[in-house]
PyMOL commands that place a pseudoatom at each C-alpha (Angstrom):
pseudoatom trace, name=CA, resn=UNK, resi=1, chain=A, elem=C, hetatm=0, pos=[130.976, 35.590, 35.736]
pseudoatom trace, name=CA, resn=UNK, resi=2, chain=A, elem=C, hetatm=0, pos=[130.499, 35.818, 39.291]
pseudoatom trace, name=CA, resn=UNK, resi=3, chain=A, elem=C, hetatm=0, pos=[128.409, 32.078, 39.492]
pseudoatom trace, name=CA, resn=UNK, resi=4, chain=A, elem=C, hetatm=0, pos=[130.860, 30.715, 37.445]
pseudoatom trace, name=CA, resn=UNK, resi=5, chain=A, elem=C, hetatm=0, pos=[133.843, 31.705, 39.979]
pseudoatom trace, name=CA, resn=UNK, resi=6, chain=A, elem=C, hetatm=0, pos=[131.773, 30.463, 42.919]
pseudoatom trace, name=CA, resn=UNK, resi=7, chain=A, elem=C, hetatm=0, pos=[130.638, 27.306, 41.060]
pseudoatom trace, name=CA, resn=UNK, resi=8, chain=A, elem=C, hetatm=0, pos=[134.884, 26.482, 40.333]
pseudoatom trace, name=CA, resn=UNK, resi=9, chain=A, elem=C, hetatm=0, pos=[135.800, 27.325, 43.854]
pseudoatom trace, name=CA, resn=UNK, resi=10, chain=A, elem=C, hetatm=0, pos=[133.148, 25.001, 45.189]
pseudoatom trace, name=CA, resn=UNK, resi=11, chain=A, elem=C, hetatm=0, pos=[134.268, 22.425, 42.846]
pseudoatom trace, name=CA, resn=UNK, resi=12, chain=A, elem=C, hetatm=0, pos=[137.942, 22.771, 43.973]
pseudoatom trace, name=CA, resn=UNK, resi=13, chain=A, elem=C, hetatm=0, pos=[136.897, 22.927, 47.533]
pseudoatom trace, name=CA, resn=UNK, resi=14, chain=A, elem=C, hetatm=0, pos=[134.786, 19.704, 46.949]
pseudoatom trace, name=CA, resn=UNK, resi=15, chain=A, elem=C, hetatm=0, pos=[137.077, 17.603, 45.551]
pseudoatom trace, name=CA, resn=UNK, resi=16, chain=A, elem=C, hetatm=0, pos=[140.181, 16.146, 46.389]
pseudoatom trace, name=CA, resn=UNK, resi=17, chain=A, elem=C, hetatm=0, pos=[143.084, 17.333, 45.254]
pseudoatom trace, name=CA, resn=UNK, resi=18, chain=A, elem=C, hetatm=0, pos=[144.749, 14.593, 42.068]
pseudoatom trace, name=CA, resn=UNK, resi=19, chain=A, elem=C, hetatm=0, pos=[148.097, 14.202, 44.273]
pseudoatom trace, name=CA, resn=UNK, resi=20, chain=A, elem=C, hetatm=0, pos=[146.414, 13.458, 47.653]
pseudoatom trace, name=CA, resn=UNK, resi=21, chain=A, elem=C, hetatm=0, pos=[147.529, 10.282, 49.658]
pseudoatom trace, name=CA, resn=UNK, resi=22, chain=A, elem=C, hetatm=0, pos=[145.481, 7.373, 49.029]
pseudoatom trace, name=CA, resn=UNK, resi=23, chain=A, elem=C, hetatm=0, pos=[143.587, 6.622, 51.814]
pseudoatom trace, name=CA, resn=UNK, resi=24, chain=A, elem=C, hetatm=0, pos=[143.158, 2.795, 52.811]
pseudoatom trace, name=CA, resn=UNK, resi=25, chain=A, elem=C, hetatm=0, pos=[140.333, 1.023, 54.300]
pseudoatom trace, name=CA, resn=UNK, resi=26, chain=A, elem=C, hetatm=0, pos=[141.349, -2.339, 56.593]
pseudoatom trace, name=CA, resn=UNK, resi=27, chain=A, elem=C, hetatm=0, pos=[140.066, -5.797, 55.971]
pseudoatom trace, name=CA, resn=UNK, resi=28, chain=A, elem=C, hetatm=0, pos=[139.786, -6.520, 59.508]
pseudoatom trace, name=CA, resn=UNK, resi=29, chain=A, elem=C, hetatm=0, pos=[138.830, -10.211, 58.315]
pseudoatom trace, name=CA, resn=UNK, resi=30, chain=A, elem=C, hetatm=0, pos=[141.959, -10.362, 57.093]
pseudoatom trace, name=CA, resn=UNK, resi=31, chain=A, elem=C, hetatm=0, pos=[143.897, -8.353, 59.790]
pseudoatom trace, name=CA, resn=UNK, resi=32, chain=A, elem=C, hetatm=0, pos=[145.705, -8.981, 63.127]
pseudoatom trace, name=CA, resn=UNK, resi=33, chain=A, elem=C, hetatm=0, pos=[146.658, -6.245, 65.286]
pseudoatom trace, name=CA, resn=UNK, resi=34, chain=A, elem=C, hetatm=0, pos=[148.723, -8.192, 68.659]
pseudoatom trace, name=CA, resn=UNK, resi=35, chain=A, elem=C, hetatm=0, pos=[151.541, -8.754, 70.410]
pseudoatom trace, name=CA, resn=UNK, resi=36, chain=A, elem=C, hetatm=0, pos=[153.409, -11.575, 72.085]
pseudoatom trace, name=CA, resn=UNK, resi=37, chain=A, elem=C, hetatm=0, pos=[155.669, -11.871, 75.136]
pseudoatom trace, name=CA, resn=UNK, resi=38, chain=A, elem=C, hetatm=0, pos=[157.547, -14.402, 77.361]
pseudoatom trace, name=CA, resn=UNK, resi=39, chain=A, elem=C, hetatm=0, pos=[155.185, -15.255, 80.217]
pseudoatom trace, name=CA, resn=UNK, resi=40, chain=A, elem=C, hetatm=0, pos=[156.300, -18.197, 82.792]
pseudoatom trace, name=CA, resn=UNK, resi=41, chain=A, elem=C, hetatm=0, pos=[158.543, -19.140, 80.653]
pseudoatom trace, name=CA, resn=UNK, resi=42, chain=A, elem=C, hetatm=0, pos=[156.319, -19.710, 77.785]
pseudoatom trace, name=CA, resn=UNK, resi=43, chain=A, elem=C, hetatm=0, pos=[155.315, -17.991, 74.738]
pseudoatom trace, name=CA, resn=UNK, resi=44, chain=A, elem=C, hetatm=0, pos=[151.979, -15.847, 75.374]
pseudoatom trace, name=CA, resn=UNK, resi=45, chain=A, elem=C, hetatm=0, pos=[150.266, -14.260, 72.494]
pseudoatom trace, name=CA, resn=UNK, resi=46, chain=A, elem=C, hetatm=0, pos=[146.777, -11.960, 72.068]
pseudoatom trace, name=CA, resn=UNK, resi=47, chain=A, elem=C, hetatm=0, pos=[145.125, -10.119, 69.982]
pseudoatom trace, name=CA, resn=UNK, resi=48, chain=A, elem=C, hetatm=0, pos=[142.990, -7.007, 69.872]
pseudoatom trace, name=CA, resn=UNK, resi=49, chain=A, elem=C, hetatm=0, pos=[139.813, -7.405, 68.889]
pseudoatom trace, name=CA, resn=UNK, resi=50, chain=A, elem=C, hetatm=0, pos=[138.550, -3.902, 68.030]
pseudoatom trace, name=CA, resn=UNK, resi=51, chain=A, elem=C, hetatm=0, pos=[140.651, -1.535, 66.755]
pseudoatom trace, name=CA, resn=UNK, resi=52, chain=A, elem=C, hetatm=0, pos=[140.623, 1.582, 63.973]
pseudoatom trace, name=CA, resn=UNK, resi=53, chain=A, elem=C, hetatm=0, pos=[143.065, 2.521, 61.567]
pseudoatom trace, name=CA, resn=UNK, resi=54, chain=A, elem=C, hetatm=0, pos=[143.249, 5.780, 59.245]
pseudoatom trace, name=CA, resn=UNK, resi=55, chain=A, elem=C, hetatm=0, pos=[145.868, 5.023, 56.963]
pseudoatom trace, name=CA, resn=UNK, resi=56, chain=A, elem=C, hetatm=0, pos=[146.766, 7.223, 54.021]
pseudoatom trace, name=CA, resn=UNK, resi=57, chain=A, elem=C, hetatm=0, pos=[149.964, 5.726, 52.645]
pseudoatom trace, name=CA, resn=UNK, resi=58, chain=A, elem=C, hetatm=0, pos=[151.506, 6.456, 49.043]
pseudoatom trace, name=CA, resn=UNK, resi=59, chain=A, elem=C, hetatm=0, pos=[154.688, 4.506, 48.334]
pseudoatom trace, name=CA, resn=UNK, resi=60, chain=A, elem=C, hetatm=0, pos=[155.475, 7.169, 46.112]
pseudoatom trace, name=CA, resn=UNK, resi=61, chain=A, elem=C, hetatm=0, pos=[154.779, 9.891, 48.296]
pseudoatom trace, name=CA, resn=UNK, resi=62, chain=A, elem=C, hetatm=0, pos=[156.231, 9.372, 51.561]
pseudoatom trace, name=CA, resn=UNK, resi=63, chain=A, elem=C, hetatm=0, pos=[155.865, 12.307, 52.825]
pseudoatom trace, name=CA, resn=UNK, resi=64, chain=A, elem=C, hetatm=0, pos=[152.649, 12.805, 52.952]
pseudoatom trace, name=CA, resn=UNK, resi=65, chain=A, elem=C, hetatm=0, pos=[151.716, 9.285, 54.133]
pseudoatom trace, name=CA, resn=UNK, resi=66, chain=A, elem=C, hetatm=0, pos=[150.367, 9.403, 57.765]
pseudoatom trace, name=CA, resn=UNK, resi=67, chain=A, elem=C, hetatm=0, pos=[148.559, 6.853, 59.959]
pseudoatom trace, name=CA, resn=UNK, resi=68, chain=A, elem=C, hetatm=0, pos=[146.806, 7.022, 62.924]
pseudoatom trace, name=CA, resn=UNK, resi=69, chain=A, elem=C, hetatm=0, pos=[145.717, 3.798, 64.586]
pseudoatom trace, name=CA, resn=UNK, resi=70, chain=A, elem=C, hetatm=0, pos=[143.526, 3.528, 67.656]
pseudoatom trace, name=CA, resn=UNK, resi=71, chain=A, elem=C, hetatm=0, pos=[143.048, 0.355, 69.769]
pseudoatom trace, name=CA, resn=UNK, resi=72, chain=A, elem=C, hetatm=0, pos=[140.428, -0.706, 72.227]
pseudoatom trace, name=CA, resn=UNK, resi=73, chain=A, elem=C, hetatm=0, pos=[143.120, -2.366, 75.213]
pseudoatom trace, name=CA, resn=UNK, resi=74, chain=A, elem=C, hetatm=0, pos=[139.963, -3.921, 76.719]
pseudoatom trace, name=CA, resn=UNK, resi=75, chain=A, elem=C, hetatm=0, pos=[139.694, -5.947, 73.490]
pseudoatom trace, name=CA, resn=UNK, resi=76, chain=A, elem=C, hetatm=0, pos=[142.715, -7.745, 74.418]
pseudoatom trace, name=CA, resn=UNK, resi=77, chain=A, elem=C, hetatm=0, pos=[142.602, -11.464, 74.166]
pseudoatom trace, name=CA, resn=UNK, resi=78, chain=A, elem=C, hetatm=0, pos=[144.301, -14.423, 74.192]
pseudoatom trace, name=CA, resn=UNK, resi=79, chain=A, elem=C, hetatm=0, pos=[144.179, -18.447, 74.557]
pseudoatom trace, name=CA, resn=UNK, resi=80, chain=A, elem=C, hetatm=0, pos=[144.546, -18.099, 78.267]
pseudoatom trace, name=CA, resn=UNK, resi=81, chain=A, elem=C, hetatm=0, pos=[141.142, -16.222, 79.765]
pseudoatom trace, name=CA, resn=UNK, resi=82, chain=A, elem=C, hetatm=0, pos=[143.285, -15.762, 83.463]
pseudoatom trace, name=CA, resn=UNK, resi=83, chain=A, elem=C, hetatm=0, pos=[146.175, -14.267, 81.805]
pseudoatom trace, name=CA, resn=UNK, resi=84, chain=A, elem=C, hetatm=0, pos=[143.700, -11.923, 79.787]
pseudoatom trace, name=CA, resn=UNK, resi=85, chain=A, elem=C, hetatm=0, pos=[141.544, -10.997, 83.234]
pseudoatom trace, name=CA, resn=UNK, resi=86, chain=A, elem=C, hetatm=0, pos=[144.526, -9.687, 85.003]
pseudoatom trace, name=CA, resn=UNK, resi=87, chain=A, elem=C, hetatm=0, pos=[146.008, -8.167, 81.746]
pseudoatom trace, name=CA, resn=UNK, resi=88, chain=A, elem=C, hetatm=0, pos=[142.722, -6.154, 82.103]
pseudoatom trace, name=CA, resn=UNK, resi=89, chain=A, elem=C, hetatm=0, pos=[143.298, -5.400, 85.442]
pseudoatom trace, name=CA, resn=UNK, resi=90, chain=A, elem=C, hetatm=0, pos=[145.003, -2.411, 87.855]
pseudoatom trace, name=CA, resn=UNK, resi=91, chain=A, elem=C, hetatm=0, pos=[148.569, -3.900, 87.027]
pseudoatom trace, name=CA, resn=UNK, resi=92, chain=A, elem=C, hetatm=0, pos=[147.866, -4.470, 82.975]
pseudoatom trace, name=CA, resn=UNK, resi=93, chain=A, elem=C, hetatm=0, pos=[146.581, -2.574, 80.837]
pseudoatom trace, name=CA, resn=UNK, resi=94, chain=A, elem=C, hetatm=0, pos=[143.630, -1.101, 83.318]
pseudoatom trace, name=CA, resn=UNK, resi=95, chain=A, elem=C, hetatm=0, pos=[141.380, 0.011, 80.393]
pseudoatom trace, name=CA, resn=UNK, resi=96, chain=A, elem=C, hetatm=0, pos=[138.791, 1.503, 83.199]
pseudoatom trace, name=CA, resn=UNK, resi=97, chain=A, elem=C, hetatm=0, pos=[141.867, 3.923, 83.478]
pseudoatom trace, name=CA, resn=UNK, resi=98, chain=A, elem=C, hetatm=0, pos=[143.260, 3.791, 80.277]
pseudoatom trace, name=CA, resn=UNK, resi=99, chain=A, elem=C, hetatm=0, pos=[140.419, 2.801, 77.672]
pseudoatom trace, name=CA, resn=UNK, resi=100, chain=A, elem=C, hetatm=0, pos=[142.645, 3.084, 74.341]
pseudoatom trace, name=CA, resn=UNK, resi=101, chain=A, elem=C, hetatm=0, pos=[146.202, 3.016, 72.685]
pseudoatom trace, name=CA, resn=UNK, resi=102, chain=A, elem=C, hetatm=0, pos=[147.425, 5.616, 69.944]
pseudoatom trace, name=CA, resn=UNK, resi=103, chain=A, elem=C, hetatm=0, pos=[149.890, 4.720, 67.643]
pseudoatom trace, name=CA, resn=UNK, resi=104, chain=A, elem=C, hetatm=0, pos=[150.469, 7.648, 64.977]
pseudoatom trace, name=CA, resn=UNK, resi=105, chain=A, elem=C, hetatm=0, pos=[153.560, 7.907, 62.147]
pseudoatom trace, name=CA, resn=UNK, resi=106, chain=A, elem=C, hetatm=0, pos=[153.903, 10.434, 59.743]
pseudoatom trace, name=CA, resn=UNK, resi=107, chain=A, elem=C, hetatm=0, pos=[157.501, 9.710, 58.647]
pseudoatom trace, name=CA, resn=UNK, resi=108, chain=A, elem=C, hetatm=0, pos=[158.242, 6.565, 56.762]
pseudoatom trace, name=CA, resn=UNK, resi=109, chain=A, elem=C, hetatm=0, pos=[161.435, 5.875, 54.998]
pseudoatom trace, name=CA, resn=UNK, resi=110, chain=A, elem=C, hetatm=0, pos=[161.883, 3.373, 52.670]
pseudoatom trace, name=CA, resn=UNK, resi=111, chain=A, elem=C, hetatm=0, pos=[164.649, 0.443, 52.498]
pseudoatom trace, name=CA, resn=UNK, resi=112, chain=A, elem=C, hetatm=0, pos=[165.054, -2.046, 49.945]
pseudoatom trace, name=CA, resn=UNK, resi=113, chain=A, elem=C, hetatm=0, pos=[162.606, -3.525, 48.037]
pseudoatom trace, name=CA, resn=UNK, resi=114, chain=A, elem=C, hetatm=0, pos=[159.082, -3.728, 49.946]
pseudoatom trace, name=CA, resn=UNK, resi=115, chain=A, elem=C, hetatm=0, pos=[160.683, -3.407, 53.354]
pseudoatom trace, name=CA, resn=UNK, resi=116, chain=A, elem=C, hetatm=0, pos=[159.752, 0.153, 55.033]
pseudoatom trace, name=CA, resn=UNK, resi=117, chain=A, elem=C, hetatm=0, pos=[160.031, 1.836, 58.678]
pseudoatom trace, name=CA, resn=UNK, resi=118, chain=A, elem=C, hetatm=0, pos=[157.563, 3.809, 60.302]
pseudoatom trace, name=CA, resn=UNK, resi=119, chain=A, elem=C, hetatm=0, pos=[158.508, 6.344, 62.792]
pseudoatom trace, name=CA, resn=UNK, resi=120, chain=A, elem=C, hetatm=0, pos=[156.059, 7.306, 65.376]
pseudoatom trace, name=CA, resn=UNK, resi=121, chain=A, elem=C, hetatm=0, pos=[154.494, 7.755, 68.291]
pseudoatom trace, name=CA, resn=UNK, resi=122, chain=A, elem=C, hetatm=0, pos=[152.688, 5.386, 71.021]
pseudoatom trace, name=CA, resn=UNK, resi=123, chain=A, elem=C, hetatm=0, pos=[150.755, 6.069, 73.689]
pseudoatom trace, name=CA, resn=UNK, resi=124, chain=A, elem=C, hetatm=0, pos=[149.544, 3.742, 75.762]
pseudoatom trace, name=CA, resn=UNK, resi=125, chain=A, elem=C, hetatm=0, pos=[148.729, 3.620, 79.511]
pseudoatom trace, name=CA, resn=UNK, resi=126, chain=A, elem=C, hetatm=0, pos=[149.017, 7.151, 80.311]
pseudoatom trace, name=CA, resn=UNK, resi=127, chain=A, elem=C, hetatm=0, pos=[152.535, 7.280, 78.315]
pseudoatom trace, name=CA, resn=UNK, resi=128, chain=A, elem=C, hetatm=0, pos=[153.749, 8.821, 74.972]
pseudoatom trace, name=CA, resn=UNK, resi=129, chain=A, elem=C, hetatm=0, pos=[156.857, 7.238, 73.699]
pseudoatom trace, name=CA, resn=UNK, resi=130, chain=A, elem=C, hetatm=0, pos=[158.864, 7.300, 70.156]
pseudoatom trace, name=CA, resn=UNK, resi=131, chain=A, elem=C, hetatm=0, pos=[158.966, 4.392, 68.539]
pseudoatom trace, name=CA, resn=UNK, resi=132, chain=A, elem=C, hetatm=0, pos=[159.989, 2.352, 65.046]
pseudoatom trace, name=CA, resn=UNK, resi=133, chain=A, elem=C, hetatm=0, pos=[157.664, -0.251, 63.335]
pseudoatom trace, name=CA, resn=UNK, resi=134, chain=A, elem=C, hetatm=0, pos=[159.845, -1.614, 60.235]
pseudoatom trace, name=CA, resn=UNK, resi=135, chain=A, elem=C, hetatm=0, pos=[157.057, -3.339, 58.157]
pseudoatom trace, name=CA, resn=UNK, resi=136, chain=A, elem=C, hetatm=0, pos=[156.987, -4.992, 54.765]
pseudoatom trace, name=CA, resn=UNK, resi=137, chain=A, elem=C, hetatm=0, pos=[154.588, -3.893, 52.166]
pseudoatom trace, name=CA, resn=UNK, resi=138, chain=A, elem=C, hetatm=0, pos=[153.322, -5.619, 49.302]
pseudoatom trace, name=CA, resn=UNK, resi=139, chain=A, elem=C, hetatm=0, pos=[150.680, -3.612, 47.115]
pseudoatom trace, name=CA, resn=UNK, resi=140, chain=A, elem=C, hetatm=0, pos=[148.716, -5.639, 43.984]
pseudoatom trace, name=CA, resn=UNK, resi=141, chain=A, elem=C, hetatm=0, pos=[146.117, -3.346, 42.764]
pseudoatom trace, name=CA, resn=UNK, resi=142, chain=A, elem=C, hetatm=0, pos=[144.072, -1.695, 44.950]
pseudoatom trace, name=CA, resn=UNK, resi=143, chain=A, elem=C, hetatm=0, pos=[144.775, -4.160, 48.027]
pseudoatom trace, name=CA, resn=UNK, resi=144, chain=A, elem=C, hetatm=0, pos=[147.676, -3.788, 49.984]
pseudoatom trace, name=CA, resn=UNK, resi=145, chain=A, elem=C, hetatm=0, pos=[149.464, -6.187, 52.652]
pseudoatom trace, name=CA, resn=UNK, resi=146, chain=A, elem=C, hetatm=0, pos=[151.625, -5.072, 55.642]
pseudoatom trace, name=CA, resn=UNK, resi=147, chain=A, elem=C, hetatm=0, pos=[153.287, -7.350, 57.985]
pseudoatom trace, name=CA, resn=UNK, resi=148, chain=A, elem=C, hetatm=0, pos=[155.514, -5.007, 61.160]
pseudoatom trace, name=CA, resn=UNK, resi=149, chain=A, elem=C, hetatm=0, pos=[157.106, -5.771, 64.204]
pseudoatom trace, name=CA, resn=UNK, resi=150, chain=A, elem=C, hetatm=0, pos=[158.673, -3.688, 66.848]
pseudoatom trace, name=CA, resn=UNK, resi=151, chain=A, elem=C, hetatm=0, pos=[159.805, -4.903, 70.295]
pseudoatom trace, name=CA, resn=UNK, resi=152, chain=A, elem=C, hetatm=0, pos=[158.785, -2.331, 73.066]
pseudoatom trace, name=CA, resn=UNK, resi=153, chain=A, elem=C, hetatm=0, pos=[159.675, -2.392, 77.143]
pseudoatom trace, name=CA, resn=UNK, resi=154, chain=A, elem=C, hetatm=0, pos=[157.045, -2.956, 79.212]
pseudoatom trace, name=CA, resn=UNK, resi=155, chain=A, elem=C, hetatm=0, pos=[158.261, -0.701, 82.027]
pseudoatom trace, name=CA, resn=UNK, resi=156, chain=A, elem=C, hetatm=0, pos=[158.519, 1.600, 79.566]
pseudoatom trace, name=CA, resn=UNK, resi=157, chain=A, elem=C, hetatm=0, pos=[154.779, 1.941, 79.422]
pseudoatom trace, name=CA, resn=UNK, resi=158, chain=A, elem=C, hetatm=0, pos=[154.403, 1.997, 83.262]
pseudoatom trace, name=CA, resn=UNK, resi=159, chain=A, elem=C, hetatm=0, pos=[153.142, -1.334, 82.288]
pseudoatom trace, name=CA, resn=UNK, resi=160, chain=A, elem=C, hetatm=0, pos=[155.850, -3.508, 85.015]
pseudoatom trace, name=CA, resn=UNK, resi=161, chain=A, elem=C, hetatm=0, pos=[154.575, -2.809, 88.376]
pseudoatom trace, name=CA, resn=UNK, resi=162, chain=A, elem=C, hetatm=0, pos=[153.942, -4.783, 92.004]
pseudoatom trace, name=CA, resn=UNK, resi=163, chain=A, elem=C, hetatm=0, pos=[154.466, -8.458, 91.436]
pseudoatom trace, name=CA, resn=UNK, resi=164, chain=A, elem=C, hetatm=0, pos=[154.990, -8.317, 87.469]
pseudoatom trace, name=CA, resn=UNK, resi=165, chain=A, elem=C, hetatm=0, pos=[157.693, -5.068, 88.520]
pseudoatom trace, name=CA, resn=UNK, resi=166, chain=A, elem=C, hetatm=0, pos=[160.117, -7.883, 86.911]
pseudoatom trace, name=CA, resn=UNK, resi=167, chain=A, elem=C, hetatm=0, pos=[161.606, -9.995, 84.126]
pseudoatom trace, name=CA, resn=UNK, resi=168, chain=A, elem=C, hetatm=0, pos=[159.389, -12.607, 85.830]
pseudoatom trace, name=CA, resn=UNK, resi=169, chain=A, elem=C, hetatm=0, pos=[156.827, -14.169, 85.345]
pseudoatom trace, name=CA, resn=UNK, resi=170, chain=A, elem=C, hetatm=0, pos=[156.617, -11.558, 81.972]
pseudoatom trace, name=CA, resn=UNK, resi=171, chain=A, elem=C, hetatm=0, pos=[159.445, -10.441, 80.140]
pseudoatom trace, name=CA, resn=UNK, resi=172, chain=A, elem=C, hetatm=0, pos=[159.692, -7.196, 79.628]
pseudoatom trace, name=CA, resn=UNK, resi=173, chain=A, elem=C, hetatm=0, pos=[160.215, -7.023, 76.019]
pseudoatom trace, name=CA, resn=UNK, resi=174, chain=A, elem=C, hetatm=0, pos=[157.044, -7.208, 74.236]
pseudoatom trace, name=CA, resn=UNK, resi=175, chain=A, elem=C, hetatm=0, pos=[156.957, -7.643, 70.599]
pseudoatom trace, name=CA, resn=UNK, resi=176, chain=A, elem=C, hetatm=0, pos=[154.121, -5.921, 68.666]
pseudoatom trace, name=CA, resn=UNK, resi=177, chain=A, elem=C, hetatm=0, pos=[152.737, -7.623, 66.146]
pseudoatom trace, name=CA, resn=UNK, resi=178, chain=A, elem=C, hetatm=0, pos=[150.764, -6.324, 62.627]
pseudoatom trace, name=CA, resn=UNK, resi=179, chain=A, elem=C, hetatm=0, pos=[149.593, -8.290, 59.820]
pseudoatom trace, name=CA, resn=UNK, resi=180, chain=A, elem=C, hetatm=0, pos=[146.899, -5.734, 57.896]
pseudoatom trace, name=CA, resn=UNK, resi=181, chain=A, elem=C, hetatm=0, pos=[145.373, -6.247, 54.741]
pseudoatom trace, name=CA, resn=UNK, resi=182, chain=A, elem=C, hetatm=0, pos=[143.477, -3.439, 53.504]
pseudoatom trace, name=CA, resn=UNK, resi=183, chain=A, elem=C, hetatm=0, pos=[142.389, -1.695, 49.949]
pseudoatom trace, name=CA, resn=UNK, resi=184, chain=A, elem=C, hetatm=0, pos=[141.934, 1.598, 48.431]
pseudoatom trace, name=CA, resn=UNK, resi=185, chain=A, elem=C, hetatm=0, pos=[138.924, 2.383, 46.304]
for i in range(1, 185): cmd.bond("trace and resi %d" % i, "trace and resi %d" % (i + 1))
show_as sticks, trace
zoom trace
């Protein structure tokens, strides 16, 4: 009797439970992680190139959906290699200093039809700040597709000192940008 109550709790221990949260692996093939932003007047938009995402998201179980997403800043680039050098420098992102962003949520709420918000945190650049990604979400089968946007203040950030302390030459609203395909086994 004894084997077969250690054999069960094993088991249970083992496996997870029927109602956990899916958990999603990205396409990063398919993915963009970026943001864009009003430099000189003009539109500027990069990319991340390496970043990591744990996402386990149920639509039908908000609640216990969470996401954690971390994101190599030095991976930042763009169409303009000068912009992205001082980007990467003392007065940008300064990933010597400040090697990676977090972005975590673990409340979601959910509008109408496939349009949801995420509420989270983000820290980058030394600072932790709340903030709201509203996303659509589009699930057939097992693959998912999210598309998000939130618009965050650079000073905010600490990210608007010495000569870029102003609106000029880069605005400070930034707009984050997330396009993520990803599937679920």
């Amino acid at each position: 009797m004894n084997r077969f109550i250690v054999a069960f709790a094993a088991l249970a221990l083992s496996s997870a439970p029927a109602w956990a949260t899916p958990q999603w692996t990205v396409d990063h093939g398919k993915s963009k992680l970026g943001f864009a932003v009003q430099w000189s007047g003009e539109a500027f938009a990069a990319t991340f190139k390496s970043w990591k995402a744990d996402i386990a998201f149920d639509p039908a179980d908000l609640a216990h959906s969470h996401v954690t997403v971390l994101i190599d800043v030095g991976s930042e680039a763009s169409a303009f290699p000068d912009n992205d050098e001082g980007l990467k420098g003392p007065q940008g992102f300064d990933p010597g200093k400040f090697p990676t962003a977090k972005f975590e949520a673990a409340k979601f709420t959910h509008g109408q039809g496939n349009a949801y918000v995420a509420d989270g945190t983000l820290s980058l650049h030394g600072v932790t700040k709340h903030i709201t990604l509203p996303f659509t979400l589009t699930i057939t089968g097992n693959t998912a597709h999210m598309v998000g946007k939130a618009v965050l203040a650079r000073p905010d950030f600490g990210l608007a000192q010495g000569e870029f302390s102003g609106e000029t030459p880069i605005a400070h609203a930034v707009t984050v940008n997330v396009d993520l395909t990803a599937s679920k086994p």
